[in-house]
Legacy VTK file of the C-alpha trace (Angstrom):
# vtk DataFile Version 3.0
C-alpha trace
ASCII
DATASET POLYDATA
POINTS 231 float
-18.746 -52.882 -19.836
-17.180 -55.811 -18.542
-17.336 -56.603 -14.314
-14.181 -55.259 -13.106
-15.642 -51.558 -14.594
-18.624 -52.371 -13.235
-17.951 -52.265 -9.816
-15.874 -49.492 -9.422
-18.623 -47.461 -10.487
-21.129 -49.356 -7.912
-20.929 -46.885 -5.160
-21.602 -44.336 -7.915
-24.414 -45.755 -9.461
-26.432 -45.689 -5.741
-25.595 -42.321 -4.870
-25.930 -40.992 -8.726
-22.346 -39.847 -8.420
-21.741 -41.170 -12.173
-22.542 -39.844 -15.884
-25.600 -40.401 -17.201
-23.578 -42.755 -19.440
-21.638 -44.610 -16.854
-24.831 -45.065 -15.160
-26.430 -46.446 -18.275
-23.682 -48.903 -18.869
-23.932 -49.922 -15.580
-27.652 -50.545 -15.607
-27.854 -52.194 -18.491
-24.355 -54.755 -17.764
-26.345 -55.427 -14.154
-29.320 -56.828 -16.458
-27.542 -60.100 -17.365
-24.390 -59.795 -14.669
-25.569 -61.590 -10.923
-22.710 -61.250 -9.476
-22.375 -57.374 -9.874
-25.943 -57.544 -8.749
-25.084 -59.274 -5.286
-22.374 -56.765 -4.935
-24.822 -54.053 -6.143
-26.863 -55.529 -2.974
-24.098 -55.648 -0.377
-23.329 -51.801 -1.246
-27.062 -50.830 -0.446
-26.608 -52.633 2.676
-23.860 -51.181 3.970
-25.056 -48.026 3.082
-28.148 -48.689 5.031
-25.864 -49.739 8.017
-24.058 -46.309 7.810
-26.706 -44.452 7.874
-28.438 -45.702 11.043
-25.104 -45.257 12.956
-25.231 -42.758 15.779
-22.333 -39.918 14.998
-20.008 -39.455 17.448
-19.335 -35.651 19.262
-15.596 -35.268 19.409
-14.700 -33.801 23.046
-14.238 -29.945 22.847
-10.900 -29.849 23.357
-10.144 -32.253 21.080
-8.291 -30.150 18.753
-5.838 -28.693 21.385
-4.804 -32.191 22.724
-3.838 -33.393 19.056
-1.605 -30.187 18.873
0.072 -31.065 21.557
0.361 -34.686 21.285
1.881 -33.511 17.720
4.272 -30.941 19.369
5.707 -33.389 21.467
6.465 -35.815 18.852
8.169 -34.238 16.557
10.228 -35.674 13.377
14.112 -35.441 13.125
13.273 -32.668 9.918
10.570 -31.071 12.056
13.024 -30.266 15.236
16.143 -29.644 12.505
13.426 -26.703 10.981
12.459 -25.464 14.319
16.235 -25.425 15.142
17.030 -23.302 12.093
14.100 -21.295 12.072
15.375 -20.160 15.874
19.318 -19.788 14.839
17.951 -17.419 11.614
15.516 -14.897 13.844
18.846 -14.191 16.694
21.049 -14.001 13.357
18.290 -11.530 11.944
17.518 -9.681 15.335
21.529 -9.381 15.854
22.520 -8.394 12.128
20.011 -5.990 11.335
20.916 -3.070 12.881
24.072 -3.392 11.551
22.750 -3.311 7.763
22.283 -0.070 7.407
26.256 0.603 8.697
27.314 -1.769 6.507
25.324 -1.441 3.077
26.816 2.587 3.173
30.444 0.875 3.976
30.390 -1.131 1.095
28.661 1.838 -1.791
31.459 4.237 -0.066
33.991 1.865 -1.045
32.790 0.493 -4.331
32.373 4.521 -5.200
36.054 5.127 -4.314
37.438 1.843 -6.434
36.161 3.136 -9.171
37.101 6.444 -8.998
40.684 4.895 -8.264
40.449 2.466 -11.094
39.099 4.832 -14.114
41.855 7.312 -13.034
44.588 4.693 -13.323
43.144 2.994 -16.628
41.965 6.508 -18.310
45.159 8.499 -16.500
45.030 12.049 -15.386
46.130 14.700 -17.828
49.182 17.074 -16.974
48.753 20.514 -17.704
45.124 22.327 -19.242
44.083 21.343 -22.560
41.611 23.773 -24.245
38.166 23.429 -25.061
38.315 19.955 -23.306
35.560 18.454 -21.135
35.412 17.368 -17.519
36.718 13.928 -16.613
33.357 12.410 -15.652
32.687 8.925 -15.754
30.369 9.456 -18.250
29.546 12.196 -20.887
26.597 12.971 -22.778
26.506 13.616 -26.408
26.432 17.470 -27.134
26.762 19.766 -30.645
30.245 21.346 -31.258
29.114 23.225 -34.487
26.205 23.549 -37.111
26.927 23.287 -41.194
27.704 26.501 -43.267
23.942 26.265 -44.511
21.292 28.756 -43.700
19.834 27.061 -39.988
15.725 26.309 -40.270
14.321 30.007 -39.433
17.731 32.076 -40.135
16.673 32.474 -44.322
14.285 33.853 -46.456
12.301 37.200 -46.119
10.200 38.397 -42.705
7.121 38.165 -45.170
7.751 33.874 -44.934
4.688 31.982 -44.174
4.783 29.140 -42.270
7.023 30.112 -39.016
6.483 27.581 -36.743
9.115 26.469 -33.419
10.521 23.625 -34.124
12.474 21.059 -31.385
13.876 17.997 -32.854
16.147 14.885 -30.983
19.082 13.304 -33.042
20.719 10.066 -32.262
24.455 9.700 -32.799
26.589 7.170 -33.360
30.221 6.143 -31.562
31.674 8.950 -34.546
29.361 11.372 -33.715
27.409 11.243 -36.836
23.559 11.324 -36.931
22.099 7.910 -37.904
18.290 9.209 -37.136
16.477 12.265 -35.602
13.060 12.917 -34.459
10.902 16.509 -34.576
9.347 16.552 -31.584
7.870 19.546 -32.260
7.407 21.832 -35.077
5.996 21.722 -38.662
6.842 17.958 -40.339
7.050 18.618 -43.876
9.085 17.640 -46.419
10.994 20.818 -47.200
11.317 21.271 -43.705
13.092 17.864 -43.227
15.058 18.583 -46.404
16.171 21.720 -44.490
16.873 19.510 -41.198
18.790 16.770 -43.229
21.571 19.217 -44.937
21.963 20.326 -41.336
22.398 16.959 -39.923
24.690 15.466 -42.550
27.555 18.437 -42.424
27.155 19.274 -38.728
30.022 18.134 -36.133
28.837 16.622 -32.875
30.792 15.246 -29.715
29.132 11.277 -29.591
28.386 10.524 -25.946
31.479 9.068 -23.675
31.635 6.457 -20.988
35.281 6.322 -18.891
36.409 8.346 -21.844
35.295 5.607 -24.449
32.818 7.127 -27.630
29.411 5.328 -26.986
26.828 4.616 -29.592
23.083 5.779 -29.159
24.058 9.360 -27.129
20.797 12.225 -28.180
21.185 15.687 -28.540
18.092 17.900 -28.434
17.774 20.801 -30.829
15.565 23.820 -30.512
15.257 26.689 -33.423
13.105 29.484 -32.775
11.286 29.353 -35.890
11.390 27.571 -39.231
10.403 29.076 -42.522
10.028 27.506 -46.271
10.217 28.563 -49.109
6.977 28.856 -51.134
LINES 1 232
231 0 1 2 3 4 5 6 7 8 9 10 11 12 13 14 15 16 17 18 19 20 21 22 23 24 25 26 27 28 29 30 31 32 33 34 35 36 37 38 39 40 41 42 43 44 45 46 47 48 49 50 51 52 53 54 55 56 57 58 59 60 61 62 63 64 65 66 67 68 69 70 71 72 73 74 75 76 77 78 79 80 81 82 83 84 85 86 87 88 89 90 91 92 93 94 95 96 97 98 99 100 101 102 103 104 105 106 107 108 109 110 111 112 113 114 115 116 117 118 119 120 121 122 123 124 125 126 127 128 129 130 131 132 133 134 135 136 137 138 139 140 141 142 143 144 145 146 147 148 149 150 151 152 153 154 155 156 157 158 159 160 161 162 163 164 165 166 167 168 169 170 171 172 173 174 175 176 177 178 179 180 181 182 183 184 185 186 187 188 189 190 191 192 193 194 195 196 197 198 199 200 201 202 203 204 205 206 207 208 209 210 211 212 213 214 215 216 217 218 219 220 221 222 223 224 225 226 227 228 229 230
């Protein structure tokens, strides 16, 4: 440890403020180092000199006289705040009873724009079309008719083990066809979901619509009243 270390840990090494190791170092670079040690001895005078010094009792209202001597002088940024700070509460205090008013103004119209602009873009049909669906701004995905096979629960013979309800959640694609389904409930074997798959694959479904657009990822929940397999 070379002198310039030394004394910056010299205030340190009186009040055992320092690492053991620091402290070592120190001690043992003081050893052969006399000028650290008359700066050593000017710290532990000083120190001595501080410590007979009467403290001072601050007047009690001390504290209140600096506030105001600090209110009074304020910087060009401190009165520019204060300024803004006052313009923003009578902006706030006038404005916000007119939020309220306002907010509903603007959903009422936003709700009628778009109600203007999907019947312009989509177009309003002349005349009844059968079996169509309500213009809505969005549809969900629904079943329009189950394969020719025999349904989970509709074959087989009343002396069937295994009848169980069974309630199942397919997702459909922007075509309508079933990329995945899930059994919620019901019996999960495999003849079961063989059952449930030669359903899926030849059944016709309506895919889920937004402003009259197909729209991947639309579910459709199905619910059998019982499922039977074959033994």
């Amino acid at each position: 440890m070379n002198c310039r270390q030394s004394e910056r840990h010299l205030p340190g090494y009186l009040d055992g403020a320092i690492s053991p190791r620091d402290h070592a170092n120190v001690r043992e670079h003081l050893a052969t180092c006399q000028g650290c040690q008359i700066q050593l001895e000017r710290y532990r005078r000083l120190a001595v000199c501080l410590a007979n010094v009467r403290p001072e009792i601050p007047p009690a209202d001390l504290a209140l006289r600096i506030r105001i001597r600090a209110s009074q002088h304020l910087t060009p940024a401190a009165r520019l705040r204060k300024a803004w700070s006052s313009a923003s509460l009578t902006f706030e205090n006038f404005l916000k009873p007119l939020a309220v008013p306002a907010t509903g103004g603007i959903l009422t119209a936003l709700v009628v724009f778009v109600l203007v602009a999907h019947n312009i873009l989509v177009g309003v049909p002349i005349g009844v079309v059968p079996d169509d669906l309500p213009l809505n701004l969005v549809q969900p995905a629904r079943l329009e008719s189950l394969a020719p096979f025999p349904l989970p629960g509709s074959s087989g013979s009343s002396d069937n083990s295994g009848s169980a309800p069974l309630l199942l959640e397919a997702t459909l694609n922007a075509a309508g066809q079933v990329v995945s389904y899930k059994i919620l409930a019901g019996p999960h074997d495999q003849a079961v979901q063989r059952q449930i798959d030669q359903v899926m694959m030849f059944s016709h479904f309506r895919p889920e619509t937004s402003f009259g657009r197909p729209q991947a990822g639309g579910r459709v929940l199905l619910s059998f009243s019982e499922v039977r397999v074959h033994g």
